[in-house]
VOPAGU-2260 file (C-alpha; in pm, 1 decimal, decimal comma):
REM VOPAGU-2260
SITE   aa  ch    i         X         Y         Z
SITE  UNK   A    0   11304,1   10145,3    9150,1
SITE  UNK   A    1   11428,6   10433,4    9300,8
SITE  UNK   A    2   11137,6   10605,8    9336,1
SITE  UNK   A    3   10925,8   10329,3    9449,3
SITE  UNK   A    4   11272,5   10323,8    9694,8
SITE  UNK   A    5   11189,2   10704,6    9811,9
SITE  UNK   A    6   10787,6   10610,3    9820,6
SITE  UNK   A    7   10854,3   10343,2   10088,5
SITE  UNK   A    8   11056,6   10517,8   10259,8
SITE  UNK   A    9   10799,8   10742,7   10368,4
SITE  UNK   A   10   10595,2   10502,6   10491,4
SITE  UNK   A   11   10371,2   10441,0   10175,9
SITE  UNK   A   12   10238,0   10114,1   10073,0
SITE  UNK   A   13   10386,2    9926,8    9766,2
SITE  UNK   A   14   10041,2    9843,3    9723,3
SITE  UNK   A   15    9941,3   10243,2    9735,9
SITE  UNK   A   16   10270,1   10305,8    9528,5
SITE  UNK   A   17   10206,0   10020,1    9259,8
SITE  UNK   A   18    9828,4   10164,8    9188,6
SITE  UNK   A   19   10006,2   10479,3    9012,7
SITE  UNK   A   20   10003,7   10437,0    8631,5
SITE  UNK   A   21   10314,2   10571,5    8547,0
SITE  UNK   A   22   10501,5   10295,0    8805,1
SITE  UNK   A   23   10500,6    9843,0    8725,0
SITE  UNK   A   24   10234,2    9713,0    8877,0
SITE  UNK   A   25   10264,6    9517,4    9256,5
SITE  UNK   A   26   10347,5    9182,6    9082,9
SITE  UNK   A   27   10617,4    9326,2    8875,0
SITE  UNK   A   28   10777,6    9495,5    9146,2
SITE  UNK   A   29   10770,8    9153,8    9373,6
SITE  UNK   A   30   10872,8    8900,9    9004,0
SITE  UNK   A   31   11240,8    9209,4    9016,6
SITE  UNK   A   32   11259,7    9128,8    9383,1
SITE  UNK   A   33   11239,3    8755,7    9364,2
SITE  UNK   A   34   11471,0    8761,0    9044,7
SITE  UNK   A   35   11728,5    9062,2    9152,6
SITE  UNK   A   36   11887,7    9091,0    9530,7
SITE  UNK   A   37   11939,7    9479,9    9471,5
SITE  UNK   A   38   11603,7    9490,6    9418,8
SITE  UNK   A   39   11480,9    9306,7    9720,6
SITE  UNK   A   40   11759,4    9495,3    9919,8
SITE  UNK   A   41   11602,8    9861,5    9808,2
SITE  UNK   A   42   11249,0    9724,3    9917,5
SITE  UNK   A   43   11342,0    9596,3   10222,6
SITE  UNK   A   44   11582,5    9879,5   10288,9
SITE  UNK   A   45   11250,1   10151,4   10211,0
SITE  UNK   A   46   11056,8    9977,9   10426,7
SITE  UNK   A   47   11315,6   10007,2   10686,8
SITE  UNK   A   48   11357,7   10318,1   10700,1
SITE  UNK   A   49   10948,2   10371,7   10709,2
SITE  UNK   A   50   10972,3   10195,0   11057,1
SITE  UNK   A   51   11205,1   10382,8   11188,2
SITE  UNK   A   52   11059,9   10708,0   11084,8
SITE  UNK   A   53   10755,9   10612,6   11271,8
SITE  UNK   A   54   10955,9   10480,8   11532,0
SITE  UNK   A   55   11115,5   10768,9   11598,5
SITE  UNK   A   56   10773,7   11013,2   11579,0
SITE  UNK   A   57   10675,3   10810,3   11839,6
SITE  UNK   A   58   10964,7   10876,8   12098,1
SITE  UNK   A   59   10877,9   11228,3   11960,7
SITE  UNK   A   60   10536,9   11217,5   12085,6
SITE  UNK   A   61   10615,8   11074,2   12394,2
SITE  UNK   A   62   10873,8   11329,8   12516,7
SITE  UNK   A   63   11191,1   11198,7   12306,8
SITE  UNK   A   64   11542,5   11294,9   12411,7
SITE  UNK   A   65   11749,5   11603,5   12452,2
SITE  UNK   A   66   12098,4   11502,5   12322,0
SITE  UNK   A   67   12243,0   11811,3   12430,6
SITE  UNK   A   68   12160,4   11849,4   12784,9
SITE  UNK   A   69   12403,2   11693,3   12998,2
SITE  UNK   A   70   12377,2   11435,6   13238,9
SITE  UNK   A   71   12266,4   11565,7   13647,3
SITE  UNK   A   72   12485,4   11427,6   13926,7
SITE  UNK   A   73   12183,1   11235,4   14024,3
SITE  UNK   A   74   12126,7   11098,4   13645,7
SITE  UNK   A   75   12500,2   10974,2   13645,3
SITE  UNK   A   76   12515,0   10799,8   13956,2
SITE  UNK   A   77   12189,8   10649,3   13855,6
SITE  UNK   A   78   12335,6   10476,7   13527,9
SITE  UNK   A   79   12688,9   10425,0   13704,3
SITE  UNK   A   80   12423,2   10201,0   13951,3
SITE  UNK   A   81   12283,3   10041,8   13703,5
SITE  UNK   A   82   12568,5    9969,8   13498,1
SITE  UNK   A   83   12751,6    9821,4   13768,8
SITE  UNK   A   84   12434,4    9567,2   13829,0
SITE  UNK   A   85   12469,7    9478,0   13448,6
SITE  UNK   A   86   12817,4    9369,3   13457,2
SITE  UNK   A   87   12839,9    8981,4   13527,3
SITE  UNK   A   88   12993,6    8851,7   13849,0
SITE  UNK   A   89   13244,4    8591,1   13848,6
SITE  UNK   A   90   13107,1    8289,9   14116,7
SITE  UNK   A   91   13404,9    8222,0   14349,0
SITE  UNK   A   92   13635,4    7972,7   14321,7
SITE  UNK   A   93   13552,0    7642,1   14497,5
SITE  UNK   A   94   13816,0    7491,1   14657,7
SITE  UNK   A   95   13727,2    7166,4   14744,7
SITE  UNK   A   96   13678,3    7079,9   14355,9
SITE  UNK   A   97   13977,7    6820,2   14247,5
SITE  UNK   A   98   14155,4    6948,8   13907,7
SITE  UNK   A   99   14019,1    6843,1   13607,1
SITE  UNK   A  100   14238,9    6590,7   13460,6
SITE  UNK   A  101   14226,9    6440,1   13067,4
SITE  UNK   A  102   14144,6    6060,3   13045,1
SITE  UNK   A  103   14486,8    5878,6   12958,3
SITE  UNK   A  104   14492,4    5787,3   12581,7
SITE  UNK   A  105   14418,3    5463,3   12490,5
SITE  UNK   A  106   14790,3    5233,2   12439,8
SITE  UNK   A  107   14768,5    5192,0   12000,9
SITE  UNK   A  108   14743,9    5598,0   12026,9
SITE  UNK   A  109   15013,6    5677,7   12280,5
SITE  UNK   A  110   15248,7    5412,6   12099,8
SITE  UNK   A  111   15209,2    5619,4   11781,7
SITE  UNK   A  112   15316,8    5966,6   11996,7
SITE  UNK   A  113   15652,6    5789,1   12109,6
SITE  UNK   A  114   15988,8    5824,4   11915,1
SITE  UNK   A  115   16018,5    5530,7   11670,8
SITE  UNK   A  116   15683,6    5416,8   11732,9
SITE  UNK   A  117   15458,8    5341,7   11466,2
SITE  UNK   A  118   15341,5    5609,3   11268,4
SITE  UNK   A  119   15635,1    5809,4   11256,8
């Protein structure tokens, strides 16, 4: 399991993996996983991690992110901007709603709330 584990998650196929003779075939590998959590978990969890290792070569590719560089005064007013669109806004109050009162309760409930009624 734990290489099939380290197979997946570098983005090979458990069909690709399952074809070596020295590893279960595909159909024993899925029977483990249907019968055993941990072994569902690992597969699940290798093919994971596949997805975000391609996920990641991607942002690579496409100019990623320098971590280390710190922010320009123009960058941080930019996402202080758009922060401060993202928070939610409270609508004002309106005054000429009445308060919100409960119904009254019906008499054979209220007569079971007072002292020495029934119920008590």
């Amino acid at each position: 399991a734990d290489e099939i584990y380290m197979r997946l998650s570098h983005g090979e196929p458990l069909r690709t993996i399952c074809r070596d003779p020295h590893l279960p075939s595909r159909s024993t590998v899925q029977a483990w996983a249907h019968r055993h959590a941990h072994v569902a978990r690992l597969l699940d969890l290798g093919r994971d991690n596949a997805a975000r290792t391609r996920a990641d070569a991607v942002f690579e590719a496409l100019g990623g992110w320098n971590y280390f560089r710190p922010f320009t005064p123009e960058e941080s007013a930019d996402l202080a901007q758009q922060a401060k669109a993202r928070r939610p806004r409270r609508p004002p109050p309106l005054d000429d709603d009445p308060p919100t009162r409960r119904p009254p309760l019906p008499p054979h409930v209220r007569a079971k709330l007072k002292p020495g009624g029934k119920g008590t």
